[in-house]
C-alpha positions in Angstrom: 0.0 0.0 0.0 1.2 3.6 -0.8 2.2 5.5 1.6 0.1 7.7 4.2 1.4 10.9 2.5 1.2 9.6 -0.7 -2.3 9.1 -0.6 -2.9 12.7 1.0 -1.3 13.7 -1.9 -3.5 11.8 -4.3 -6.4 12.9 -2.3 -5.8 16.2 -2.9 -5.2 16.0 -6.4 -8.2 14.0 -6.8 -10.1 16.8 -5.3 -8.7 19.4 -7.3 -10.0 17.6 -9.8 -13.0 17.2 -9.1 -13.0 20.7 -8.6 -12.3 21.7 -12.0 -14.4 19.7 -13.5 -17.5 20.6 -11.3 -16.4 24.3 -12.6 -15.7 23.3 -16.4 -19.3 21.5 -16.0 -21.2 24.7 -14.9 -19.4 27.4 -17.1 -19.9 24.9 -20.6 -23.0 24.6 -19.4 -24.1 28.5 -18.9 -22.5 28.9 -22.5 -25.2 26.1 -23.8 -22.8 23.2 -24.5 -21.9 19.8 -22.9 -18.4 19.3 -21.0 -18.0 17.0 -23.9 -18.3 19.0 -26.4 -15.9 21.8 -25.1 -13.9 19.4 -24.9 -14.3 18.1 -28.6 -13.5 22.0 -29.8 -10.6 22.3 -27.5 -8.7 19.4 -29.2 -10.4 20.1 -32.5 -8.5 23.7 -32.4 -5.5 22.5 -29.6 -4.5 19.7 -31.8 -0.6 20.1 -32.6 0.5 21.6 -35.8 -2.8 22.2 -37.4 -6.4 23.7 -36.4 -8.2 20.6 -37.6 -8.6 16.8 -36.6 -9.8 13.6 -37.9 -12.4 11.2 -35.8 -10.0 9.1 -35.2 -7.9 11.1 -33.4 -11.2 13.0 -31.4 -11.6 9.6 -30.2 -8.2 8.9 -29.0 -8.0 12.7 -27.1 -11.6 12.0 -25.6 -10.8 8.5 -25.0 -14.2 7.4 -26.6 -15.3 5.1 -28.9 -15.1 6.5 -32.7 -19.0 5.6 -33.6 -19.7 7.8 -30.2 -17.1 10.5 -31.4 -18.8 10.4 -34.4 -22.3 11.1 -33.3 -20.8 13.5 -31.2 -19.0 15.4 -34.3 -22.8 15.4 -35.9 -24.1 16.8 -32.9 -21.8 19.9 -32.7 -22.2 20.2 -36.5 -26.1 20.5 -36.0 -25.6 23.0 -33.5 -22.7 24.9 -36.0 -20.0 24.8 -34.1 -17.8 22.3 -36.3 -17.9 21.2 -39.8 -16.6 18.4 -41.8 -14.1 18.5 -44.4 -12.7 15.9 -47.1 -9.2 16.0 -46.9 -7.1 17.2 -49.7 -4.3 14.8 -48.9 -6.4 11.5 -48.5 -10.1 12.0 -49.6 -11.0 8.9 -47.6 -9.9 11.1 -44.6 -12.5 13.4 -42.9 -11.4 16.8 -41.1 -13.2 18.3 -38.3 -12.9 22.1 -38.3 -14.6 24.7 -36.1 -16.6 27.3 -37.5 -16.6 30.5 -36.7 -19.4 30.1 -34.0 -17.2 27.3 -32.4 -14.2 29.2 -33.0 -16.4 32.1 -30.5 -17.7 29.8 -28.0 -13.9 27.7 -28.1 -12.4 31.0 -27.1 -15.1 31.9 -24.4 -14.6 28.3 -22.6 -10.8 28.5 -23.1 -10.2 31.7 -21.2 -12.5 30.8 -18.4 -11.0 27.3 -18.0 -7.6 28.7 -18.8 -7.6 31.4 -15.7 -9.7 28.4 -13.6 -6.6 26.1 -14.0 -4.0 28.9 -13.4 -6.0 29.6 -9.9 -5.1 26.0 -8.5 -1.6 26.5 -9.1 -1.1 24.6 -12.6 1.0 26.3 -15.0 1.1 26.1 -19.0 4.3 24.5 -20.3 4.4 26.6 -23.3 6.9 25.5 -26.0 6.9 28.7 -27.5 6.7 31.2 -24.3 9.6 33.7 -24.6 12.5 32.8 -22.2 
């Protein structure tokens, strides 16, 4: 078994947690959008080296099964906060790209969540954050 401390420790963290997500749940919410699909824009727009993503890869940054990432892609689309995209490279290959409503509501979530997580203590490791 871990040690005393280390499960204060974990407890803490847990709670912290919980904490952000009770927060992320009530401010996604008061903007008129699921946890879930804040999250769906964030990695749609926070994925690495480009502003777009494919299912496969919403799935994988949601954890979720694709057919469930998928219905969850047509749900944002019917509200218009995302749209899909063949690709130019591989037309097989579907993008997911905000719009510019998700694009506003992405940058309303991300600013609240963003000052939420730098009140617990958490910091941004910026790659590109001048020295």
């Amino acid at each position: 078994m871990p040690a005393k401390q280390d499960l204060e420790a974990m407890s803490r963290f847990r709670y912290q947690l919980r904490q952000f997500l009770r927060f992320s749940e009530e401010v996604t919410h008061a903007e008129g959008v699921t946890p879930l699909q804040y999250q769906m824009l964030l990695h749609v727009r926070g994925f690495e080296g480009r502003e777009w993503a494919t299912v496969g890869e919403l799935a994988e940054r949601l954890q979720a099964a694709p057919h469930g990432t998928v219905a969850l892609v047509s749900r944002c689309e019917a509200s218009g906060l995302v749209e899909r995209r063949a690709s130019r490279a591989d037309r097989r290959q579907v993008e997911v790209h905000l719009t510019a409503k998700g694009e506003q509501c992405l940058a309303r979530l991300a600013s609240k969540h963003k000052s939420e997580i730098e009140a617990f203590g958490w910091v941004f490791d910026r790659k590109d954050a001048p020295d």
